[in-house]
ROKOLKE-194419 format. One record per residue (C-alpha): residue number from 1; residue in one letter; x, y, z. Coordinates in steps of 0.5 Angstrom, whole numbers, always signed. Example, Ala and Ser with C-alpha at 12.3 -4.5 7.8 and 13.67 -1.06 7.14 Angstrom:
  resi  resn      X      Y      Z
     1     a    +25     -9    +16
     2     s    +27     -2    +14
END
This chain:
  resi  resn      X      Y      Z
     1     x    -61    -50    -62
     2     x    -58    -43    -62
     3     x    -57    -45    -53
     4     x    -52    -50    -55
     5     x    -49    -47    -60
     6     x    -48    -41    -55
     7     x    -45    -46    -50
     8     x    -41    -49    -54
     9     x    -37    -42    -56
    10     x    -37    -41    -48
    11     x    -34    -46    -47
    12     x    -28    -46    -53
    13     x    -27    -38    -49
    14     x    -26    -42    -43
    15     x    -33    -39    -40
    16     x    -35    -45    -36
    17     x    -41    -41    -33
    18     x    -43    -38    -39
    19     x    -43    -45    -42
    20     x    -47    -48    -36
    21     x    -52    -44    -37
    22     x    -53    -44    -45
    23     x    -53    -52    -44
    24     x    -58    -51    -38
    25     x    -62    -46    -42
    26     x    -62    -51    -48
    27     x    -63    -57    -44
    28     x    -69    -53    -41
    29     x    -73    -50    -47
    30     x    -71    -58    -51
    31     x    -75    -62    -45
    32     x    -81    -58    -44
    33     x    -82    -58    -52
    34     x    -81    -65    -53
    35     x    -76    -65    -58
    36     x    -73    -71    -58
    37     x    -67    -69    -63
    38     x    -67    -63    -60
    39     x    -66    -67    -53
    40     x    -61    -71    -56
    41     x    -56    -65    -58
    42     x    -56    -63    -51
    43     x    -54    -68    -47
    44     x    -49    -71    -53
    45     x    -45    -63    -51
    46     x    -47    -65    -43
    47     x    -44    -72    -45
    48     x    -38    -69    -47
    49     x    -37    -64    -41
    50     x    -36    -71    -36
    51     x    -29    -70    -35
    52     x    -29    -63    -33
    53     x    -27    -61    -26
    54     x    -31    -54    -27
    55     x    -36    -53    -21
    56     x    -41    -50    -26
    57     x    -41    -56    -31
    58     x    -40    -61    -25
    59     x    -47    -58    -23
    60     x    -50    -58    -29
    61     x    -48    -64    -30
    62     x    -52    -66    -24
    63     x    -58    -62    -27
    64     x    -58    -66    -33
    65     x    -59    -73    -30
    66     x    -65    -71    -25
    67     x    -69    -67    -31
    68     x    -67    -73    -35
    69     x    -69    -78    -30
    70     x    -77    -74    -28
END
């Protein structure tokens, strides 16, 4: 998933914001295709980010867990 990838190379550069967004763009196009590997990788990524203190991760983190609960 080229959002994820994207994400990861924003957050290696310290982009928290730009790492966000990929995350959210993956997680986005991962849920409304259906793609169940796909919506595995995100949130293994989004897993990883739980110790962050960045407001954009801490966010997205939120985002992550009331998509994956609708």
């Amino acid at each position: 998933m080229f959002p994820t990838s994207r994400a990861e190379a924003a957050l290696r550069t310290r982009d928290a914001p730009a790492a966000a967004d990929g995350a959210r763009a993956a997680l986005d196009t991962a849920l409304d295709t259906g793609a169940a590997r796909c919506v595995d990788l995100v949130t293994t990524f989004i897993s990883r980010l739980d110790g962050r203190t960045e407001r954009p991760l801490v966010e997205l983190r939120k985002y992550a867990r009331e998509r994956l609960a609708a």
